[in-house]
N, C-alpha and C positions, 0 to 999 in steps of 0.2 A: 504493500500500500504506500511505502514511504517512496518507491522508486514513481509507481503513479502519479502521487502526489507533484514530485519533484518534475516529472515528464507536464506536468499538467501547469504547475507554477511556469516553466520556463516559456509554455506555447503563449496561457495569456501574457508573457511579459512581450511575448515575439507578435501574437497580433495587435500588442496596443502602441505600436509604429504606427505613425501617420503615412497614406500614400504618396504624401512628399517625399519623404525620407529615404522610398527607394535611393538604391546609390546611382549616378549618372542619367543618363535617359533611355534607361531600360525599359520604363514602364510607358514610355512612347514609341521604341522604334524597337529593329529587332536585336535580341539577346547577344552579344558577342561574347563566344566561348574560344575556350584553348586548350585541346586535350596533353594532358602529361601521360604518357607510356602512349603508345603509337605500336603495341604488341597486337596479339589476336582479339581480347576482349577489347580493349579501347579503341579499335580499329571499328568493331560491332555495335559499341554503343554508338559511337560518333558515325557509322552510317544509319540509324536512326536520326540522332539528332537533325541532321542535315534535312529528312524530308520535311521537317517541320519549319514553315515560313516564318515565324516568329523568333526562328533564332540562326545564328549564322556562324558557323567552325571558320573561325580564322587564324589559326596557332595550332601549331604543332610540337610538340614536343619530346626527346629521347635522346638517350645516350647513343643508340648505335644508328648510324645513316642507313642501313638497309633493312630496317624496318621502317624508319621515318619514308623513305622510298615505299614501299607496298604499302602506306598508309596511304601514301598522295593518291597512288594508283587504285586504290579499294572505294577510296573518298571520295564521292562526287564533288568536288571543291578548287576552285582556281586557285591556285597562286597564295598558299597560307603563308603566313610568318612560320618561319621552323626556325624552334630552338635548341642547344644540344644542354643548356642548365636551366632547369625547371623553376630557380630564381627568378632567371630573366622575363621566364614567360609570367611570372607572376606581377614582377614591376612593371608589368603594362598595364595597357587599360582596357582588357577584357572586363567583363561582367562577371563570367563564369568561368568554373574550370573543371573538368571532367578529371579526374583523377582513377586509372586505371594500371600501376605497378605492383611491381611485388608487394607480398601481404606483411615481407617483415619491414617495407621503407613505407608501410599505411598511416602508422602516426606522426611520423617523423615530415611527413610531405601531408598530411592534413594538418597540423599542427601551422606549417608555415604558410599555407594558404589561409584558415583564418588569422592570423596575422597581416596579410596581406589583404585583407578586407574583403575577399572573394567568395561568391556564390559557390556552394562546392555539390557535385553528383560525385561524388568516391564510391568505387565497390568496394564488396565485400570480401573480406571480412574486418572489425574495426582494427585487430592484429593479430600477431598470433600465441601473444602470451598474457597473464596477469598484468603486466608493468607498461604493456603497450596499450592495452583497453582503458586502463587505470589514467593512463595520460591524453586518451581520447576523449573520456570523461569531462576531466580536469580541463581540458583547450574547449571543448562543447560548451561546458559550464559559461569560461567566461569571452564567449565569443558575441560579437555585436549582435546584438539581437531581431536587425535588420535583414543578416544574414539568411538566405536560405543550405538547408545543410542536411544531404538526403544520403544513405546509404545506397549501396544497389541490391536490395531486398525486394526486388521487384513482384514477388508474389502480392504484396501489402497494400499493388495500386491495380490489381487484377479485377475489373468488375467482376469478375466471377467467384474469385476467390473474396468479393466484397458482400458478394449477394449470398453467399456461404456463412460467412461471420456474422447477417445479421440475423439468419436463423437461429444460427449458433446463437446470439446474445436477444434473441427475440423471446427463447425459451422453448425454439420448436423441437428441439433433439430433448427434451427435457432436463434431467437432473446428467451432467457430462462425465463418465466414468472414465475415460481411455482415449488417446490418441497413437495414431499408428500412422508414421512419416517412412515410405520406402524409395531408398536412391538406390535400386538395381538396373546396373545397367553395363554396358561393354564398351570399357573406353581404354583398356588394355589387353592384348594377346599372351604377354611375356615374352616375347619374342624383340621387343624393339631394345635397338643396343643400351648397352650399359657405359656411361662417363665416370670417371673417376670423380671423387670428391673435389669441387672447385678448388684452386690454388690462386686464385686473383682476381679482383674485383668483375670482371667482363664475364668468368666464367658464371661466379657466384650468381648474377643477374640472369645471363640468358636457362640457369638452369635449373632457375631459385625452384621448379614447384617438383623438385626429385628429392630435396631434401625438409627436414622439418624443420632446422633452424633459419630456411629463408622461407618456406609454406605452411608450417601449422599443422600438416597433415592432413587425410581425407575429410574427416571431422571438423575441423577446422576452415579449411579454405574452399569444402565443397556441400558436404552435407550439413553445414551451418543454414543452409539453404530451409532445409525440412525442420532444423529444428528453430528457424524462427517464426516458422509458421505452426509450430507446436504452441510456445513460448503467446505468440498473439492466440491462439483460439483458446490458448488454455489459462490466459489474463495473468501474465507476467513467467517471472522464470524458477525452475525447480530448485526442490531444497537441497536433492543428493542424485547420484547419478550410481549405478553398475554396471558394468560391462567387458565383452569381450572382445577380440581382434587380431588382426595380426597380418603377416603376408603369404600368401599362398602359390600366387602368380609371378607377383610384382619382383622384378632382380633389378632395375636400378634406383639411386641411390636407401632410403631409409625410411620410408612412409607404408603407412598400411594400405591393404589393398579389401579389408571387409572389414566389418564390425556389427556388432549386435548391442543396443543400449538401451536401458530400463532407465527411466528421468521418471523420480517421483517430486509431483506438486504438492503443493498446500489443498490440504483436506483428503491426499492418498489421491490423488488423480495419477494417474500410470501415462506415461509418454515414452513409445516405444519407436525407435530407429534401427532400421535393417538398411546395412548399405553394402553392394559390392561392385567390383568394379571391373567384373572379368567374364561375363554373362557374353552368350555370343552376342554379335552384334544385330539379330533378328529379334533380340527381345529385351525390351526396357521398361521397368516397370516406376517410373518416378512420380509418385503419388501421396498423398498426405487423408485418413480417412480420422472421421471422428465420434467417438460412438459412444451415445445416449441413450436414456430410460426409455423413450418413447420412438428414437429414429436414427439414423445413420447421413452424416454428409461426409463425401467426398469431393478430395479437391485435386486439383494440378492444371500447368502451365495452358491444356490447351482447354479445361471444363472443367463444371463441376456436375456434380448427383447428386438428389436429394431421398433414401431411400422412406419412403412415408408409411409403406406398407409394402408386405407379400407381392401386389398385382401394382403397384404404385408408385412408379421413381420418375422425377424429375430430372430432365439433362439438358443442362445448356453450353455450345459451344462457347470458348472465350474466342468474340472479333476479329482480335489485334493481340500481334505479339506485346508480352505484356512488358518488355524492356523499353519499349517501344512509348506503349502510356505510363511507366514511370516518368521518363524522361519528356514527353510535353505536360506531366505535370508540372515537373519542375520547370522547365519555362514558364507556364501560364503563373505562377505562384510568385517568379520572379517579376513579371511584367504587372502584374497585378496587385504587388504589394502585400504580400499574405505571406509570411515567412515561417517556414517547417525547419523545426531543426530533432533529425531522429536520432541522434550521436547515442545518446543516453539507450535506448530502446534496443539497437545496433550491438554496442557495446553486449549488453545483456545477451543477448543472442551467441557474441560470441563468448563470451564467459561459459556460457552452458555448453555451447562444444568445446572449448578446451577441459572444465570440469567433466563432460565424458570420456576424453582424452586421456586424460590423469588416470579414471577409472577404471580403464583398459591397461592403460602401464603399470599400475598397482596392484591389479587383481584385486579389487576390493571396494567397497561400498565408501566415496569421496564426496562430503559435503559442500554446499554453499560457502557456509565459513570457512572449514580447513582450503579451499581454493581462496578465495580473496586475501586468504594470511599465507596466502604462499608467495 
């Protein structure tokens, strides 16, 4: 309740900006962004961004030039400013900044873009340890409150996944026992070559998500995913975590490749994650279901279900890729003078996948408290 609270004090202090106050003339013309990491995912968001008229990619940003190159080439976009220090591009005068690098440089490069007074879409996840969530926190807390400041949790702006949580919070599932978040799916052979543990800076980067001390692990940098969609249906984040995992498949560098996690909440609510990541590539099952005294909803990226009875389920296609309506939220929010800031929510989300992390490395039942005192 105190995290609520706190999430809820900071929104009204964030709507009670005047729509003068936007910074520059965003809320008249279109949004000027500047993506930092120019890899696969920033490459993805920023070609959504683009089809939305209201905002305009003009920066570029990355340490290595050939990806800054396939970025230009992916991007429908003339002629950006490319930067190769993520400084420079911030002492400009973008509006926004799409924030898409490694998960262990998340704080470190969110931290100075609120400093730098900028609108920020950062994915996920907010890091990948206690001390980096703890300073996302901390920079979230005292960042202008002008700011708009969204994670890439993009389930969270899914009409679908929106029309699901108000059943969910309507009281149509009735009294909520159990949530079941499944990330199976085939994104590994074992077969693909194996690199030695980075030795200098260029390698550590290009090959941050093989090991855990630059990715956080599956749990962490991927299936955080399912469990912030646990974390939201299930009205904040769990006390203790169990679990197991391990590698099976996976031979480069140090990350697991499955895991199985029981997340108990406040009041004994059960939150259960299955994830693996070696399923052939004809079947994936990435899905979040949530089950109730009286009904059953299920959710995921491209629908939801509503099971009401026996002979009676509801299914709606979701429209729009839903990175997609994340990200013209966040412009219209910017232009509009209504400012989000999820930091705190985010954070939480990852705290709970790295407390099931722990839980699997320990072999044993890992609290809320003993994680935050670690």
């Amino acid at each position: 309740m105190q995290n609520d609270q706190t999430r809820r004090a900071m929104l009204r202090a964030a709507m009670a900006v005047p729509f003068t106050a936007v910074r520059g003339s965003a809320a008249n013309s279109a949004v000027t962004v500047g993506l930092i990491g120019s890899g696969g995912r920033g490459t993805f968001d920023a070609g959504w961004l683009v089809q939305n008229p209201d905002a305009r990619l003009v920066a570029v940003c990355d340490i290595f030039d050939d990806r800054i190159e396939r970025a230009k080439a992916k991007i429908p976009i003339a002629n950006p400013k490319v930067y190769k220090n993520y400084h420079d591009l911030l002492a400009s005068d973008v509006d926004a900044v799409i924030i898409a690098t490694p998960v262990f440089l998340h704080p470190e490069h969110f931290e100075a873009a609120v400093k730098a007074g900028k609108n920020i879409y950062i994915e996920k996840p907010a890091g990948l340890d206690v001390a980096g969530c703890k300073r996302v926190i901390q920079v979230a807390d005292s960042a202008d409150r002008k700011l708009n400041i969204t994670f890439g949790f993009q389930q969270r702006y899914g009409p679908c996944y929106r029309k699901a949580k108000a059943v969910v919070d309507g009281g149509g599932l009735g009294k909520v026992r159990m949530g079941h978040a499944h990330w199976i799916k085939g994104a590994i052979t074992g077969n693909e070559p194996v690199t030695p543990r980075p030795t200098n800076e260029e390698d550590k980067i290009r090959h941050w998500a093989q090991w855990r001390d630059t990715f956080g692990d599956i749990l962490v940098e991927t299936y955080v995913h399912g469990i912030d969609v646990l974390n939201w249906f299930l009205g904040g984040h769990p006390d203790r975590a169990y679990g197991i995992g391990g590698r099976l498949v996976e031979k480069r560098g140090d990350i697991m490749d499955h895991c199985d996690v029981t997340l108990t909440y406040p009041g004994g609510i059960r939150g259960i994650l299955t994830g693996t990541q070696f399923t052939p590539t004809a079947y994936r099952d990435v899905k979040e279901t949530f089950f109730g005294s009286k009904s059953v909803v299920e959710t995921a990226r491209e629908y939801w279900k509503h099971y009401r009875a026996k002979d009676d389920v509801v299914e709606e296609k979701e429209p729009r890729e839903i990175t997609a309506v994340g990200l013209d939220e966040f412009v219209k929010r910017i232009k509009e003078g209504k400012p989000e800031n999820t930091a705190i929510r985010a954070a939480e989300s990852t705290l709970t996948a790295i407390m099931a992390t722990m839980a699997v490395d320990r072999k044993r039942e890992v609290t809320w408290e003993e994680l935050m005192k670690s």
